[in-house]
N, C-alpha and C positions, 0 to 999 in steps of 0.2 A: 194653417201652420207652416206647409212648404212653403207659401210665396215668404213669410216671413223671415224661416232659417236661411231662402235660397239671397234677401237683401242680406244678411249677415255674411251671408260665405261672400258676397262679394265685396263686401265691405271690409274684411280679413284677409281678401286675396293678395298674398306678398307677391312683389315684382320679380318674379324666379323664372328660367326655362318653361316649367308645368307645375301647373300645380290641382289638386282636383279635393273635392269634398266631397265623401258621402257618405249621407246618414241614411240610418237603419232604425225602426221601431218595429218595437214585436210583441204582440199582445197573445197569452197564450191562458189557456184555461182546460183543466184537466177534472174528466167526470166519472168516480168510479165506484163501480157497486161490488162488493168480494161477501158470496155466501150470505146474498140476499141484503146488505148491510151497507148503507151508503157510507163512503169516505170522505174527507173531509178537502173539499172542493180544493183543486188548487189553481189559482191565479199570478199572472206576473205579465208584468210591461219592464220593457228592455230598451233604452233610447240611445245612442249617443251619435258621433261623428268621426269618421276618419280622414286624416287631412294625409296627402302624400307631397312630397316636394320632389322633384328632379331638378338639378342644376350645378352649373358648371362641373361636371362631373360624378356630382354626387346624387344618392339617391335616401328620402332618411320618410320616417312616420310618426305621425302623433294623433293618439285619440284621446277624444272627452265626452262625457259625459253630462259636460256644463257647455250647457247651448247658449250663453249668455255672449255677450261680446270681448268680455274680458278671459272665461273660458276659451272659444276658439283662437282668440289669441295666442293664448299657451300656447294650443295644441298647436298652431304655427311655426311658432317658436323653435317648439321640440323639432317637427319635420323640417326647419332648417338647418337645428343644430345637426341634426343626425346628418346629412345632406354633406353639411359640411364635414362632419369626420369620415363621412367614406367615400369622400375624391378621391380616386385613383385606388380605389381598393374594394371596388364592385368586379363581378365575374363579368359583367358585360359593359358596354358603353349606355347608359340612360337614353343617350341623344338619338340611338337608334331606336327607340322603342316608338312604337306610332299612339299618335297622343287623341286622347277620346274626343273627337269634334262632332257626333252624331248627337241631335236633340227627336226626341221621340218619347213615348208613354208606353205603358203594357199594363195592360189588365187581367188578371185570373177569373176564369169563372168563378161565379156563386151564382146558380140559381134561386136555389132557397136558401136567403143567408141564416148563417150559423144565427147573429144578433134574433133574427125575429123570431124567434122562438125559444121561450120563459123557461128557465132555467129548469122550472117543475116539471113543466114537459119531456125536458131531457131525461131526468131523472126516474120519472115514470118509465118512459122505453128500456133504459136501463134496465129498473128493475122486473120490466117484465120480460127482458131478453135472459136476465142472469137466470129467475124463475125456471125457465125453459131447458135454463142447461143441467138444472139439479132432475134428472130422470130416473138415477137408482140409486141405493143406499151405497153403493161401491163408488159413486164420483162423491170425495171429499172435498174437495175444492171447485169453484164455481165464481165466472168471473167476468164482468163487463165492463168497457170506458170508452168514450169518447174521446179527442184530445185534439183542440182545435186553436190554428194558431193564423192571427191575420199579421202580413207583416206591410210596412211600407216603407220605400227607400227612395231617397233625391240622389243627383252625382250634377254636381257640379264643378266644369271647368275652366281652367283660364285660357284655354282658345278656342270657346265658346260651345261645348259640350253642354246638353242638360237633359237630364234621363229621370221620368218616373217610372215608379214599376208598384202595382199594389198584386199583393195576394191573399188567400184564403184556403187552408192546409187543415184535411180532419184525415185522423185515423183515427178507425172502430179496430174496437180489436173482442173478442171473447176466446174464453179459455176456460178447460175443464184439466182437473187431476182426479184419474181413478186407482183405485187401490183395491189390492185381492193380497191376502198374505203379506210378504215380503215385498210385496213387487207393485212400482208405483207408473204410470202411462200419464203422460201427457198430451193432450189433441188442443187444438187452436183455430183459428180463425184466420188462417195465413201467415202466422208470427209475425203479428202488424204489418204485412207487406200488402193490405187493401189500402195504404194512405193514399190520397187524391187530392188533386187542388180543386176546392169547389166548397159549396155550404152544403147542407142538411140532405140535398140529393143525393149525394156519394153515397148515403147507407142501401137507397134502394141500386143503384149503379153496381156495388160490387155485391150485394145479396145478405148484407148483415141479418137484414129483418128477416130472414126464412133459414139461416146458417145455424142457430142452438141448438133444436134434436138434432141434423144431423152429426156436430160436432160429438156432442154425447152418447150415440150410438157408436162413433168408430174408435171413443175411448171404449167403448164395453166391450169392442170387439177387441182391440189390441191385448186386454187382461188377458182374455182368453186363449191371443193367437200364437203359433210356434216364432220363434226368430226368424228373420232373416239366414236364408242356405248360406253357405260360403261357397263359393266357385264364380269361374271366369263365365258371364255371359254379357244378353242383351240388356240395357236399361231404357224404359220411358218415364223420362221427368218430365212430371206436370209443372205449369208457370209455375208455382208460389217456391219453386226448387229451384227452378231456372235462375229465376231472381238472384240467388246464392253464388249459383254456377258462373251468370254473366259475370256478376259485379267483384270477385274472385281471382278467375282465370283469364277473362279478359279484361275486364275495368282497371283493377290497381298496377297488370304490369304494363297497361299502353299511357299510363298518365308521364306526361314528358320529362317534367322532372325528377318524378324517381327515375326514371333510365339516366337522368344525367346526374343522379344519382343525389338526390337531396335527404330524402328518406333513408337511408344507409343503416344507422347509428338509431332509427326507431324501429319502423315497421318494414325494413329491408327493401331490399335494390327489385330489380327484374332481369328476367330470363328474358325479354326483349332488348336490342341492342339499335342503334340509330339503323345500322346501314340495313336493318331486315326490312325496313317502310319501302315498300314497292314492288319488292319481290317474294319474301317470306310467305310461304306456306302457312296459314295460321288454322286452317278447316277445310275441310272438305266442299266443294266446288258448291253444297248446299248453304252453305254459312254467309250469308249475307248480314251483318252487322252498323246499324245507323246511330250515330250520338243525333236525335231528333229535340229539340228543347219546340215544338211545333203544335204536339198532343197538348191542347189546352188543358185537360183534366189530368194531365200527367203528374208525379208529384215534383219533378224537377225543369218546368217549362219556364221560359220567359223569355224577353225579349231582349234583353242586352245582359254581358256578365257584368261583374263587378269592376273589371276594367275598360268599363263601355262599349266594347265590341258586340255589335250584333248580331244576336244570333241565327244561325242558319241549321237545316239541317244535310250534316256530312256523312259520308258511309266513311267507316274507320276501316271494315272489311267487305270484300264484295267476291260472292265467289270464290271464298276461302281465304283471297289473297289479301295480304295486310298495306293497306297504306297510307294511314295516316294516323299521329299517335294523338292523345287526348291531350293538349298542350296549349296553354293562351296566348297570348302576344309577346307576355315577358320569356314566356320559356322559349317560345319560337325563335326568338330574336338569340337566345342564349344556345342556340340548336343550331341554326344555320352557319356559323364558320367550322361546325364540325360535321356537318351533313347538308351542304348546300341545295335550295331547292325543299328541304322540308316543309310542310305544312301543318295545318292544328285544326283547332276549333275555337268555338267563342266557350270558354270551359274553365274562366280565372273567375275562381268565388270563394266568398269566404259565409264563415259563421256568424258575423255577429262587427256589429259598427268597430270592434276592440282587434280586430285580428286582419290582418293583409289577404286581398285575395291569393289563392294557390292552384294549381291545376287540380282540377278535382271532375268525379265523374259529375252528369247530369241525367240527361235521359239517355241510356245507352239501352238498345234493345236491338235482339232479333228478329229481323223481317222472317213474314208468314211465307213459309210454303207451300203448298200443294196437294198435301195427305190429310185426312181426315182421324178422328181420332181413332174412329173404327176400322179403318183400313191400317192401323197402324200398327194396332193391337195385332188384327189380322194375319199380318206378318209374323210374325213371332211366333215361335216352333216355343220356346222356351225363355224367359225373360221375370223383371221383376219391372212393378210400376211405383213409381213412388210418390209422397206426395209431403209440399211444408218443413220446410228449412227447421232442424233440431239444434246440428251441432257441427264446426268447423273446425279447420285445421289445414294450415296454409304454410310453405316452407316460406324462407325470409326472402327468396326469389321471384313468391309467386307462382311458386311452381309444380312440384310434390303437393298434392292434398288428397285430404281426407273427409269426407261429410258427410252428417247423419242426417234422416227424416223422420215426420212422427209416423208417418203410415204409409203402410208398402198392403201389397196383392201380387198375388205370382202371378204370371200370364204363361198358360201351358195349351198348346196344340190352338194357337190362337184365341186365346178365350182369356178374360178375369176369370182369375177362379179364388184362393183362400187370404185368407189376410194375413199378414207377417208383420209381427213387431220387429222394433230397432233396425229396420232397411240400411244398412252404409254402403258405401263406396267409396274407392280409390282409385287415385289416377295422377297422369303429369300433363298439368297443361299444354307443354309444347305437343304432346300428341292424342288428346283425349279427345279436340275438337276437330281431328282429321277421320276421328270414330262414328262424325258424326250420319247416320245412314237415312233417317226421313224428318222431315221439319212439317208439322203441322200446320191444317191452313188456318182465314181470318176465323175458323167457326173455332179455333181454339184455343186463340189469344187473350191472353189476359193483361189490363193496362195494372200495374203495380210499382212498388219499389219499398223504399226502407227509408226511416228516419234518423237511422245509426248510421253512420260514415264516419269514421273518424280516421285524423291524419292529421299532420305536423306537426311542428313545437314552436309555441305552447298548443295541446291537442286543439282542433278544429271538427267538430261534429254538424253536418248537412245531410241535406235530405236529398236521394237519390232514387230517381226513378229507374228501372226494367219492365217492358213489356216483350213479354215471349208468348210463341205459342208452345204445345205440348210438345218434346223433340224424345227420338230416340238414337238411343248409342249402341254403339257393337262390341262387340271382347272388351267389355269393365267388370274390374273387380269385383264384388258386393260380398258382402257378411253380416252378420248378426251381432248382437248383444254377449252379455257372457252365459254360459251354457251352464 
């Protein structure tokens, strides 16, 4: 089918400055079992093509849906009209932007692919994972899915660019809701943050298949357990938290263009400003920070973005210090007469063949350090651990926030000791990550991330990796539920 659509794009290729094609299919299949009770399968294939034009000044897009010859036509059409109405009314010069001439392939693991194994099969595991999580009359809800999506994308250009890329994306997820009186608890499975690129292996990779009793043991425990204390102390987030943490206070205020301020007017600006890249403090001398797209099993790897630049991987912070913002070529180029010398990553992507790539996070994660999980606890005179992303709240700067977990444990005279419902905390990014006081080693790392990102207009939803290991903070807020 590529050799096919890649003679049409070139057969469609208008005689313009740049011009580029690229198409996206995306085969997705959703398996879910709620209270023993299978749902009713869902399926969807997603195909089409984005044509961009740059020339003599202008810069314009057009997508289809119709791969036929007289379809990309259109879509040409359209990318030149548009081309042509915004000469001389683009924020940057086109002509500068460096134009995709790398040809290369990228392949995602599957070792066991999702395809070879019968739908019935799936279905069975399902229902014997959801079985597992129903353990007492008090969890009324009960809940298991797979959700696996393979994608493939061509890019083809007119000076001589040609990029494949195939993948394969499953998230497991399970979930229990328990109830006592009034009072309802939630526990999870990492709140979907086990997605991985890879087939049928991922469930044994991240631990699906042995994760139901304990999921429904620490809903039993949460009925029963006090709040969340309120007072200033120590915190330890585990990964499935971190996740939150990274992709939050660091992820959305270092993406290039929201500092140069695109996002405004939706999901607000940032508390980072151009001239902090090099010098700014952003953590503590412990905080090393990499955008790696490298993690083959990560869920946001690959080898070229959507604007053909290949990917590498960059530390965005090293030893606290900030210096390099989340930004692709277009932003770069949009960034340098007001901060000369800046730099980026390969990090322009989009959602879907219908929408322009945009600076968006990929695999952003913190590098392992040095403490163990026991030694960490250790520490701690006094402290709370928490554990799985509940609930957020992020000011329009990226800055101020707020966010809950499903399950917390006090740590007193160095030791876990009782369980704590509704664990929260608060803090301000510019100085919560200079709180930062030990970073876990490789034995605590977790590869994960999230299939919820969403950003621009019209919104754009991708899938975003974090791997962290377990980290602790100092003087953070924390409090409970209502009393």
């Amino acid at each position: 089918m590529l050799e096919t659509l890649e003679a049409r794009f070139r057969a469609a290729m208008p005689a313009v400055d740049f011009c580029s094609f690229r198409f996206l299919q995306e085969r997705a299949e959703l398996i879910a079992v709620r209270r023993g009770v299978l749902e009713p399968v869902s399926t969807s294939d997603d195909l089409g093509v984005m044509v961009t034009v740059a020339h003599d000044g202008g810069w314009g897009y057009g997508a289809t849906s119709d791969l036929s010859e007289e379809g990309l036509k259109r879509a040409v059409k359209q990318a030149q009209e548009w081309a042509q109405r915004t000469k001389g009314r683009t924020v940057f010069d086109p002509a500068e932007l460096p134009k995709a001439q790398a040809k290369g392939h990228y392949e995602g693991p599957a070792a066991n692919p999702w395809e070879g194994i019968k739908l019935v099969d799936k279905i069975d595991l399902l229902k014997r994972e959801c079985s597992r999580l129903k353990t007492d009359d008090a969890i009324v809800n009960w809940e298991s899915s797979l959700w696996h999506t393979a994608g493939e994308s061509l890019i083809v250009t007119n000076v001589g660019g040609r990029l494949t890329q195939t993948f394969s994306y499953v998230v497991p997820h399970l979930g229990v809701h328990a109830n006592k009186g009034g009072e309802t608890v939630r526990r999870t499975f990492g709140a979907q943050a086990f997605g991985r690129q890879g087939g049928m292996e991922v469930l044994q990779q991240t631990g699906f298949n042995t994760a139901a009793p304990r999921i429904a043991e620490q809903a039993l425990e949460l009925l029963g357990a006090p709040n969340c204390p309120e007072e200033t102390t120590q915190v330890l987030l585990a990964p499935d938290q971190m996740v939150l943490q990274i992709h939050e206070s660091i992820g959305h205020p270092l993406e290039l263009d929201r500092i140069l301020g695109d996002e405004r007017n939706y999901a607000g600006t940032s508390f980072v400003t151009l001239d902090m890249f090099g010098s700014y403090t952003y953590g503590s001398e412990l905080l090393n920070v990499s955008f790696d797209p490298t993690i083959s099993e990560q869920l946001a790897s690959y080898g070229f973005d959507d604007e053909g630049t290949p990917a590498t991987k960059e530390f965005v912070i090293e030893k606290g210090k900030l210096l390099r913002p989340l930004g692709g070529a277009t932003s770069q180029v949009r960034a340098q007469p007001l901060q000369p010398g800046i730099t980026g990553v390969a990090n322009a992507r989009s959602c879907s063949w219908n929408r322009p790539p945009i600076d968006r996070m990929a695999n952003l994660n913190v590098e392992p350090g040095d403490s163990s999980f026991e030694d960490m606890v250790g520490s701690i005179e006094r402290g709370v651990y928490m554990e799985t992303n509940l609930s957020w709240s992020i000011d329009d700067s990226r800055n101020k926030f707020q966010f809950g977990c499903e399950y917390g444990r006090m740590i007193e005279d160095g030791e876990l000791t009782g369980v704590v419902k509704n664990p929260n905390y608060r803090g301000v990014s510019a100085s919560f990550w200079r709180n930062l006081a030990k970073v876990g080693d490789r034995s605590t790392v977790q590869v994960m991330g999230t299939p919820y990102c969403g950003k621009g207009e019209p919104n754009q939803m991708v899938r975003v990796g974090h791997a962290s290991p377990t980290c602790l903070f100092r003087d953070v807020e924390v409090f409970g539920g209502a009393k």
